[in-house]
VMD Tcl script that draws the C-alpha trace (Angstrom):
set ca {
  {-22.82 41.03 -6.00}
  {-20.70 38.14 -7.04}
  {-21.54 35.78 -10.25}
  {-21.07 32.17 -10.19}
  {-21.82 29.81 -13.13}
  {-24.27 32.57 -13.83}
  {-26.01 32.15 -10.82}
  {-26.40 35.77 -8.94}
  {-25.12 35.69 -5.48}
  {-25.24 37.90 -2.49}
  {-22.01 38.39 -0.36}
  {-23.34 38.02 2.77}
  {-22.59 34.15 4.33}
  {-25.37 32.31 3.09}
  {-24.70 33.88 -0.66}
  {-20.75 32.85 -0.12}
  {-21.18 29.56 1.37}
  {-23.76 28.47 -0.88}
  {-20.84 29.79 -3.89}
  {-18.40 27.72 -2.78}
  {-20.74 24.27 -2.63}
  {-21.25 25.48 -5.75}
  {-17.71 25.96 -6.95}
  {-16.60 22.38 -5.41}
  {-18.88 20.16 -7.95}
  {-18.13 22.66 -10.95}
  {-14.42 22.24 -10.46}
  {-14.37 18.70 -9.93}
  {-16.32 18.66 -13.31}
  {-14.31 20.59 -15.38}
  {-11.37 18.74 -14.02}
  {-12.58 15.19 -14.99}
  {-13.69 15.93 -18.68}
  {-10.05 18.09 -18.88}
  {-7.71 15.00 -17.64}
  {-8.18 11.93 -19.98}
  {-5.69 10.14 -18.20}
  {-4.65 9.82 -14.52}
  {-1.15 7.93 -13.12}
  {-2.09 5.39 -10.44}
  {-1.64 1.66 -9.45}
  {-2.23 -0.99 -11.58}
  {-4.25 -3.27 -9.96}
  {-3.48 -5.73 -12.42}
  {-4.34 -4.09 -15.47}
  {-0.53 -4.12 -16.40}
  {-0.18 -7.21 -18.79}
  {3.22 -8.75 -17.03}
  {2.10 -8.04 -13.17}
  {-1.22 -9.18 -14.29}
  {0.10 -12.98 -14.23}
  {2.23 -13.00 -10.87}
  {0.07 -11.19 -8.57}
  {1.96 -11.92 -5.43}
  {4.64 -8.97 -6.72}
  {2.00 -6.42 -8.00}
  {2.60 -3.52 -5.36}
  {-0.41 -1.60 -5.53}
  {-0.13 1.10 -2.94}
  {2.20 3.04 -0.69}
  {1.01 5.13 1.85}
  {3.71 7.54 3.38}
  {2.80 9.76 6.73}
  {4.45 10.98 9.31}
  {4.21 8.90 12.23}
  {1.55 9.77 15.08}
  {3.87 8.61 17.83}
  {7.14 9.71 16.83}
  {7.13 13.02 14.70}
  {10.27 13.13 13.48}
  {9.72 9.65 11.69}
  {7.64 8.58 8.35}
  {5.68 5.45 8.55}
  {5.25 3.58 5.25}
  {2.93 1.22 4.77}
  {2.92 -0.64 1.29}
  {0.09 -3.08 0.02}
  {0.70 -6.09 -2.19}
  {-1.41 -8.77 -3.89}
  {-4.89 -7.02 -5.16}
  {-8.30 -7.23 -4.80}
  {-7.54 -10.09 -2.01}
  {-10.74 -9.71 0.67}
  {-10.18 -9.86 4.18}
  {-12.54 -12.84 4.88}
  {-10.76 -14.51 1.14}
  {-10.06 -17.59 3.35}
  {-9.38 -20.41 4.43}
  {-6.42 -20.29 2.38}
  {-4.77 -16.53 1.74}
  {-2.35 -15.49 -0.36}
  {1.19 -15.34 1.09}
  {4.60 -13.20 0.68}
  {6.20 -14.78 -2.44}
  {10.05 -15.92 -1.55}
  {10.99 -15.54 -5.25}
  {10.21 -12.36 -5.04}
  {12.26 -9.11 -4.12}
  {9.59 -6.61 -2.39}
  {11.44 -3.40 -2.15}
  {10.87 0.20 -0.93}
  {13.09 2.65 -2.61}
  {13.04 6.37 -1.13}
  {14.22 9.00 -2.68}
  {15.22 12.26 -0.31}
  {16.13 14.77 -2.75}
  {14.53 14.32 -6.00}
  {16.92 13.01 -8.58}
  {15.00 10.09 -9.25}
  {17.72 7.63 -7.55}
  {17.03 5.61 -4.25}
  {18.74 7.23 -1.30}
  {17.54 4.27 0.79}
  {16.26 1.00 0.11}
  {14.34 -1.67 2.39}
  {14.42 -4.82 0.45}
  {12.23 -7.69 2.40}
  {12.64 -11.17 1.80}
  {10.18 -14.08 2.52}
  {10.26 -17.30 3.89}
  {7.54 -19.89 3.86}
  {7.14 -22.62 6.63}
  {4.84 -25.82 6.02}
  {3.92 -27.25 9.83}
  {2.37 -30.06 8.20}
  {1.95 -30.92 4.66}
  {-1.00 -33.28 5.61}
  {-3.59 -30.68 4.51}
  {-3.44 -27.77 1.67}
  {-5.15 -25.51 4.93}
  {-3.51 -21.99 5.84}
  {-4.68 -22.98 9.10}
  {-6.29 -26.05 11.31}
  {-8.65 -24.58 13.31}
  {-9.06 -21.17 15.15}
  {-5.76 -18.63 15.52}
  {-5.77 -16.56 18.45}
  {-2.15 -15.90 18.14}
  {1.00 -14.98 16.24}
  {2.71 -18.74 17.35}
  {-0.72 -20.62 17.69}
  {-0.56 -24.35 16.99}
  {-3.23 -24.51 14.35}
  {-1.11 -21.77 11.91}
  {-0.19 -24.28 9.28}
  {1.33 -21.82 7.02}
  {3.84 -19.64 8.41}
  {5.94 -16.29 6.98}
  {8.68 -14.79 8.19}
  {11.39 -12.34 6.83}
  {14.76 -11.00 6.51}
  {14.18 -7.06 6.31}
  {17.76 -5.36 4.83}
  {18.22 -1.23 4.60}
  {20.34 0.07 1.44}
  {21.62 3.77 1.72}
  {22.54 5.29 -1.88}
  {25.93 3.94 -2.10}
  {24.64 0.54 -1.69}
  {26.15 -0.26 1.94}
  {23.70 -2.76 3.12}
  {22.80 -2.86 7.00}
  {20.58 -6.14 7.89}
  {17.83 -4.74 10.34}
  {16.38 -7.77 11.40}
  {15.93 -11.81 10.08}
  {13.08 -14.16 10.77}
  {10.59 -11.40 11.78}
  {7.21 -13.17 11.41}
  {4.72 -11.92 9.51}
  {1.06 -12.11 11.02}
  {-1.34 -14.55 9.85}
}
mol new
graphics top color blue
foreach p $ca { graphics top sphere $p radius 0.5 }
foreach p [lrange $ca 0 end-1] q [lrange $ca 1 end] { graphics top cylinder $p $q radius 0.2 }
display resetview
């Protein structure tokens, strides 16, 4: 006979598996009334980032990639609590801005590589403020108004830089 939370439990499955349902909640409890304060993205509650949203990283997700498993994909997000359906007009890349990924392989707290992406903005027309005129079915369509591409640069630790690729467009 096991006791949990002073609960009296058999051994048997049902007794263990109810336990650890149990145990999950209790944890989680204890934890949250333990930690007063958690690290974690802004999301513009940092005074500075708060005015200049377009640099605010708020998340990087790092995994190893599904198709290649000796590689990491990293995807980082930028520009908070923008919806998907936040149109007509969405936010865009800043170009004043440096948007960099520093990785560190070997924990001394110093980049080992960098990818530093830079933006450019392209105005088709400047007869309307519109992102777009009409319906975009494609990367190049007609009706993009706004367009955004970039220069994407790798840094290794001694600061050799290698460009990767220029003009890449970023999709709409």
């Amino acid at each position: 006979m096991e006791v949990h939370m002073g609960i009296s439990l058999s051994t048997t499955g049902r007794g263990r598996q109810l336990a650890r349902w149990l145990a999950v909640p209790a944890i989680m409890g204890v934890a949250a009334l333990t930690f007063t304060s958690v690290f974690a993205s802004s999301h513009r509650e940092a005074p500075l980032i708060a005015g200049d949203p377009k640099a605010d990283a708020t998340d990087l997700y790092a995994f190893r990639s599904p198709d290649k498993t000796n590689a990491v994909t990293l995807i980082a997000n930028y520009i908070p609590f923008q919806e998907p359906a936040g149109g007509p007009n969405f936010y865009t890349f800043d170009p004043r801005v440096r948007y960099e990924i520093n990785i560190d392989n070997n924990g001394d707290a110093k980049p080992d590589l960098t990818y530093r992406f830079v933006f450019h903005t392209n105005y088709v027309t400047n007869k309307t403020f519109l992102y777009t005129t009409g319906k975009v079915t494609h990367l190049f369509d007609s009706t993009l108004n706004v367009k955004q591409a970039y220069d994407l640069t790798r840094i290794d630790g001694q600061g050799k830089e290698t460009v990767l690729g220029q003009n890449i467009p970023v999709a709409p």
